[in-house]
Rosetta silent file (secondary structure, phi, psi, omega in degrees, C-alpha in Angstrom):
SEQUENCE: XXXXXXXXXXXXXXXXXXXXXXXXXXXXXXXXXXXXXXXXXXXXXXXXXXXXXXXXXXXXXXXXXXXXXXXXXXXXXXXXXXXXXXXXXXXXXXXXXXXXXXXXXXXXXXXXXXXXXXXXXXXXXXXXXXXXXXXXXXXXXXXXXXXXXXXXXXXXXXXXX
SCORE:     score description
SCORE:     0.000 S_00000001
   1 L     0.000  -44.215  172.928   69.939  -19.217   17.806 S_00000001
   2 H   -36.578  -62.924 -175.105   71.866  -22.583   17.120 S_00000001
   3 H   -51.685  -34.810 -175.212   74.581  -20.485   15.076 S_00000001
   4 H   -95.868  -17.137  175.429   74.837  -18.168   17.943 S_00000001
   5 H  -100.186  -11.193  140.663   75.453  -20.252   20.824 S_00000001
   6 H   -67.392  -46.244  159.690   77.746  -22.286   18.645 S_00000001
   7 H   -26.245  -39.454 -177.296   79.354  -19.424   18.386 S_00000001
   8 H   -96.725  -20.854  176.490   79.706  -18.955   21.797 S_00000001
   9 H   -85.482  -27.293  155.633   80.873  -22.371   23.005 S_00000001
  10 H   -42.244  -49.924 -174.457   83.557  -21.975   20.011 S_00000001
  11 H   -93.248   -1.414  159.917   85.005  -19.060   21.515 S_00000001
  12 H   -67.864  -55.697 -148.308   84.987  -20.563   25.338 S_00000001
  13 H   -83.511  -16.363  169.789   86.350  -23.538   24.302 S_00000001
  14 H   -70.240  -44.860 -162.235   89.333  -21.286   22.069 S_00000001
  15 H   -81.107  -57.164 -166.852   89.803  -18.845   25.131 S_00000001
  16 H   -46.380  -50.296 -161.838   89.573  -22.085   27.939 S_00000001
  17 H   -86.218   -8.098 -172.303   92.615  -23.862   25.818 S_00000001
  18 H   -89.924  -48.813 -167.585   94.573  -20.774   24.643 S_00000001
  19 L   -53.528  163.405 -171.333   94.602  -19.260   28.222 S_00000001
  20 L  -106.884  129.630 -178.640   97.510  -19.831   30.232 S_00000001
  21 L   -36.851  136.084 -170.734   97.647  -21.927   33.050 S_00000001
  22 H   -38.713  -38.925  176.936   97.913  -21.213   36.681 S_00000001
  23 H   -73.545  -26.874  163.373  101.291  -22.589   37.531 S_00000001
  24 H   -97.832   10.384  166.716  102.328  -20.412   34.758 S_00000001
  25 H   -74.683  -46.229 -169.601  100.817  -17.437   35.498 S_00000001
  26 H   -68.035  -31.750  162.058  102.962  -18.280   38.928 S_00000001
  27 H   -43.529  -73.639 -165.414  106.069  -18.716   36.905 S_00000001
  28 H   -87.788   20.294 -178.937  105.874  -15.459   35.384 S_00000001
  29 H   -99.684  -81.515 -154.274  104.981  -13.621   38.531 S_00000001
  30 H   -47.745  -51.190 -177.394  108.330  -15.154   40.328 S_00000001
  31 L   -88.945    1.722  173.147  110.461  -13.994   37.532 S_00000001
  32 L   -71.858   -5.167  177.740  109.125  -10.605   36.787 S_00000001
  33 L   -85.195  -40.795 -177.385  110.421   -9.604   40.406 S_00000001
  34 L   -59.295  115.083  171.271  114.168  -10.917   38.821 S_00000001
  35 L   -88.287  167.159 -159.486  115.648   -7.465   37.134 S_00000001
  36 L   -88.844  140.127 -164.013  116.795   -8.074   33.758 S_00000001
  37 L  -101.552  141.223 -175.665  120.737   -7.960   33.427 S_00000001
  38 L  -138.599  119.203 -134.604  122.149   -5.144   31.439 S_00000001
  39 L   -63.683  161.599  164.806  125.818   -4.777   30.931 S_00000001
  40 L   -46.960  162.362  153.922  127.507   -1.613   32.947 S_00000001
  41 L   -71.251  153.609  125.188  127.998    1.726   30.500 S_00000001
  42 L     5.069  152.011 -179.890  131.152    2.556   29.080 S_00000001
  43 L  -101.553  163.953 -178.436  133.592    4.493   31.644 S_00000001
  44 L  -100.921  -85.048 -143.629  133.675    8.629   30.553 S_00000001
  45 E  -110.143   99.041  178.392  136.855    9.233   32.030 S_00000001
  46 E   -93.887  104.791  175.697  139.570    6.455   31.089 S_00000001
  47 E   -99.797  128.526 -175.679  143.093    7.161   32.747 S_00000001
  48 E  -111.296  136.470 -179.534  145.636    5.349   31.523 S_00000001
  49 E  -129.085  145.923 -155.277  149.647    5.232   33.434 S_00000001
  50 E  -128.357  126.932  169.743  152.380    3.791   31.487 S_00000001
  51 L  -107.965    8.522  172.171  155.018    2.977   33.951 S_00000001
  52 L  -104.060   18.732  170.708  157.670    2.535   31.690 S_00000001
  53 L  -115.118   12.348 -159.046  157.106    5.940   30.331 S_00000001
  54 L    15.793   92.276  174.494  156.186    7.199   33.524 S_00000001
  55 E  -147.693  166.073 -164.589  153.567    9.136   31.411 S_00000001
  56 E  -131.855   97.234  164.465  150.040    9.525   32.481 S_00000001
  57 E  -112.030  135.041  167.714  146.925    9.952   29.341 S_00000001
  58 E  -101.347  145.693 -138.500  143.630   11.028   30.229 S_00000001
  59 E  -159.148  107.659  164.501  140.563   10.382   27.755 S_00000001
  60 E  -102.801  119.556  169.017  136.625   12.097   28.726 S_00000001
  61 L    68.242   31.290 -167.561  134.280   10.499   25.673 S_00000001
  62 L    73.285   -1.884 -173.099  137.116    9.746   24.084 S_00000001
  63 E  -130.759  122.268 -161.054  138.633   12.817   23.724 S_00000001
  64 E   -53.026  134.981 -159.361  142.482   13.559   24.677 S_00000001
  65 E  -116.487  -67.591 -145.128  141.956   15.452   28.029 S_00000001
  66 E  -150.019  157.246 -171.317  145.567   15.324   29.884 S_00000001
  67 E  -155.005  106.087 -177.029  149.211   13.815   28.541 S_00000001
  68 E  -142.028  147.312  171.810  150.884   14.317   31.870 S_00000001
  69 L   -52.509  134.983 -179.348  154.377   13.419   33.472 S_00000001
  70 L  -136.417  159.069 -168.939  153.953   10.723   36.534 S_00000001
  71 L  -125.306  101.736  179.286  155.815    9.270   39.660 S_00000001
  72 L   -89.879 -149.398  162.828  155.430    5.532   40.251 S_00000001
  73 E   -58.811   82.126  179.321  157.218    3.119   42.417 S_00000001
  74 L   -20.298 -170.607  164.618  160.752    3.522   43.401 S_00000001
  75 L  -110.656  135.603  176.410  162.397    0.355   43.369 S_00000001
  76 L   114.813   25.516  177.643  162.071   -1.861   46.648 S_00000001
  77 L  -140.389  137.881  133.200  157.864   -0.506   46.282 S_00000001
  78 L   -47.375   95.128  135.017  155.136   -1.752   43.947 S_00000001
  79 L   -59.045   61.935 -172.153  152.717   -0.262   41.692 S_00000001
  80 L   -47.102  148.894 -153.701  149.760   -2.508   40.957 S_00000001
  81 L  -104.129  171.708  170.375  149.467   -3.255   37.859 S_00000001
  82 E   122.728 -167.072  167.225  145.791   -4.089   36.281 S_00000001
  83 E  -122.453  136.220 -174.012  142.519   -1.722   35.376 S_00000001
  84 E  -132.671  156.870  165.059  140.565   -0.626   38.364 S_00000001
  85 E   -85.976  154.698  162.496  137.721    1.363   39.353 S_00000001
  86 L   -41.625  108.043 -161.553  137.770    4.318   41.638 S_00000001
  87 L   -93.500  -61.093  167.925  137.203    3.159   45.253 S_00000001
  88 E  -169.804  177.938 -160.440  136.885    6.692   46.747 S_00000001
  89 E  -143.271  151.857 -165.040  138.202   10.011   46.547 S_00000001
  90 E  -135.044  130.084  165.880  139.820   12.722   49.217 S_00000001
  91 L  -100.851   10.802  177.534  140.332   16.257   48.234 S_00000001
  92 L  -141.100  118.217  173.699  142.482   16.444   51.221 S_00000001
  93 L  -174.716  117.358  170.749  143.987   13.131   52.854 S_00000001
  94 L   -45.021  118.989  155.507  147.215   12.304   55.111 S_00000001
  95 E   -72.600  137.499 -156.014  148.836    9.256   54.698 S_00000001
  96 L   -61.289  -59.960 -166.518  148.205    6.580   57.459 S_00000001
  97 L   -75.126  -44.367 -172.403  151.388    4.391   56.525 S_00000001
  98 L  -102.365  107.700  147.278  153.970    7.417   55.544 S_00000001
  99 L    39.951   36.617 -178.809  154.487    9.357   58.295 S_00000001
 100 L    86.446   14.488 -174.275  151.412   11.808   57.645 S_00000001
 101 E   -40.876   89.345 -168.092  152.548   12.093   53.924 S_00000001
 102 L   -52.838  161.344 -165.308  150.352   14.693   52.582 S_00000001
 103 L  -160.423   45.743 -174.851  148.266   13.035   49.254 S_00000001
 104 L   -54.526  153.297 -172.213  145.833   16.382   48.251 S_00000001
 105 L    39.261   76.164  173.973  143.149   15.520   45.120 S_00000001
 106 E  -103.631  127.462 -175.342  143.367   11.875   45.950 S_00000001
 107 E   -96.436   91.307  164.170  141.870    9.367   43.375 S_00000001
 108 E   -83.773  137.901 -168.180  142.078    6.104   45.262 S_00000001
 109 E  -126.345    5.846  167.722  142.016    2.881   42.979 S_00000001
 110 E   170.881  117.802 -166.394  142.884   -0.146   44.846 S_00000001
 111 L    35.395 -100.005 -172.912  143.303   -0.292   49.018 S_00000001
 112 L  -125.792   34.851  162.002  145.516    2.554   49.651 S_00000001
 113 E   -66.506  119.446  174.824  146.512    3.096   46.275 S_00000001
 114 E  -158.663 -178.603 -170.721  145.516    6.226   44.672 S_00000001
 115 E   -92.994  130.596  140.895  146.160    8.892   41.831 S_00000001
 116 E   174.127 -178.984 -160.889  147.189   12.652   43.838 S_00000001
 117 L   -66.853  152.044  151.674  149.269   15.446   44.026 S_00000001
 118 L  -150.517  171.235  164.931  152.862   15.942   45.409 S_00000001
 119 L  -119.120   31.672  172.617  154.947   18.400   45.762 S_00000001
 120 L   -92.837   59.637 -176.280  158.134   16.389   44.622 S_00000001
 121 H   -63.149  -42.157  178.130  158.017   17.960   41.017 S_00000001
 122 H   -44.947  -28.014  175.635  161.851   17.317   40.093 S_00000001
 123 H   -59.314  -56.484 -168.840  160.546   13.727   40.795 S_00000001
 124 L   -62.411  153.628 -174.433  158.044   13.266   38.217 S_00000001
 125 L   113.631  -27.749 -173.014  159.117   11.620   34.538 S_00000001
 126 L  -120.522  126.535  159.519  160.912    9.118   37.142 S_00000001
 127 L   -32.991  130.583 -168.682  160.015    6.150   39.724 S_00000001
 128 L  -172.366   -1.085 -170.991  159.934    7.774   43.026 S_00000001
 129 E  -125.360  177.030 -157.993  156.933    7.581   45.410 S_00000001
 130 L   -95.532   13.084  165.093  156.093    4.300   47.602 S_00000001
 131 L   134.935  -13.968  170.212  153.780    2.872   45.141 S_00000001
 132 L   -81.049  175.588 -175.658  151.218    5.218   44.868 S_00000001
 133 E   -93.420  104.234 -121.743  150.868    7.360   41.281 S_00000001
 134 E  -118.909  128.102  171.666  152.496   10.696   41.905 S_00000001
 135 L  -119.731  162.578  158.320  151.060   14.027   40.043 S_00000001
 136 L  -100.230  126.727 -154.602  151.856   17.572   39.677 S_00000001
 137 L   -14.350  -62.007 -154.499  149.150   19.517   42.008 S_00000001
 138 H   -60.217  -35.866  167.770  147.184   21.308   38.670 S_00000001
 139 H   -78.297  -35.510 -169.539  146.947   17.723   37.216 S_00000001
 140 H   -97.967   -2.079  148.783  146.072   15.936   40.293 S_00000001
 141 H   -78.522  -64.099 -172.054  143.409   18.692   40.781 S_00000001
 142 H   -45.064  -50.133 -161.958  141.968   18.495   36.924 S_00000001
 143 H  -103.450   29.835  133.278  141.758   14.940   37.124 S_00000001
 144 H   -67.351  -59.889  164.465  140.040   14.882   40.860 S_00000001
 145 H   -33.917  -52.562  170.619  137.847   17.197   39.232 S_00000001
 146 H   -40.708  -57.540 -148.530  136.881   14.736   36.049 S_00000001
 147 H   -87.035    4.166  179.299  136.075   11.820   38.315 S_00000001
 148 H   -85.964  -62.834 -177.207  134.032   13.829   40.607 S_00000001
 149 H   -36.900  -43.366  162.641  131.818   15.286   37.780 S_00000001
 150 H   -82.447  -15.701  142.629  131.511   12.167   35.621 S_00000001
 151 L   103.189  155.968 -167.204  131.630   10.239   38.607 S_00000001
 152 L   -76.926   -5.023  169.666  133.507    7.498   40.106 S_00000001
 153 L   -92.757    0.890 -159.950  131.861    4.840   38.533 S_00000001
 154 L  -125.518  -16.551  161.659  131.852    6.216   35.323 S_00000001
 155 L  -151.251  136.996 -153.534  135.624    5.915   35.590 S_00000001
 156 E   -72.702  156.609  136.298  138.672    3.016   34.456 S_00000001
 157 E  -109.603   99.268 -165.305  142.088    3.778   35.681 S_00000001
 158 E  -129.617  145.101 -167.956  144.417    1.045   34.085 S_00000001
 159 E  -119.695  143.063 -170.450  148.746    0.722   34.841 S_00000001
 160 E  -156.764  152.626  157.291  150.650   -1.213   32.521 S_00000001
 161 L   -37.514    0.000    0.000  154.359   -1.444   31.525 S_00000001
C-alpha cells in the first residue's frame, strides 16, 4: 500500500509541476485567434510590356502564352512604369477622361490604367495611346480571358523599358 500511494503522490507531484500554468494557458488562447502568416502564391498569369519594344509577353505556369505587338504612351503621356496587380476588369468600358474612348476587354492595373483593345491597329509596334497599354481586339480578348479564369489576383502585370 506504501508503494502504491507513493506512487501516486509521484505522479501528482510530476503532473502539478509539468502542467502549464494559467497565465499561459491565457497566452496561448490570445494567440491562437492570430492567423499564421503565409506568403501570397505565385501569380499564374505574368504579363510582361516592354516599352521600348513596344512588345507585349504573356506567361500562364510559365508557359509562353502570347508575344504580342503593343501601343504605349505617345510622347507628352505617361505609362507607369513598375509591376502591378489587376485592380478590376471591364469587358466593355468607355473612357471617363477621353471623350467616351471606347477601351473593350479592359485589364485595369493602376487608377485608370489598364491593358484593352483598340481599334487603332496601324498604331500598334509604336507609342500612341494616352498612357494606357493599347492591344489588338483578339489579344485584348485572350488575355481578358486569362485573368478572368486564373483570376485577378493570381495575376502580375509589370512595364519596363
Amino acid at each position: 500500500m506504501k508503494k502504491f500511494i507513493l506512487a501516486l503522490l509521484s505522479f501528482v507531484l510530476v503532473a502539478a509541476f509539468s502542467a502549464e500554468p494559467s497565465y499561459a494557458r491565457k497566452a496561448h488562447a490570445r494567440h491562437a485567434k492570430h492567423k499564421i502568416y503565409r506568403p501570397p502564391p505565385p501569380p499564374i498569369v505574368v504579363v510582361d510590356v516592354d516599352v521600348s519594344s513596344q512588345r507585349m509577353s504573356v506567361r500562364v505556369n510559365g508557359w509562353p502564352t502570347g508575344y504580342w505587338k503593343v501601343s504605349t504612351a505617345r510622347p507628352g503621356y505617361h505609362t507607369p512604369r513598375g509591376t502591378y496587380r489587376v485592380t478590376r476588369t471591364a469587358a466593355v468600358y468607355f473612357s471617363k477622361k477621353y471623350d467616351n474612348a471606347p477601351m473593350p476587354h479592359s485589364v485595369f492595373f493602376y487608377g485608370g490604367y489598364a491593358v484593352h483593345a483598340t481599334t487603332s491597329l496601324r498604331s500598334l509596334g509604336r507609342p500612341a495611346s494616352h498612357g494606357c497599354v493599347r492591344l489588338a481586339p483578339d489579344n485584348a480578348e485572350e488575355l481578358y480571358e486569362l485573368v478572368k479564369e486564373y483570376g485577378a489576383n493570381r495575376t502580375r502585370i509589370t512595364i519596363s523599358n
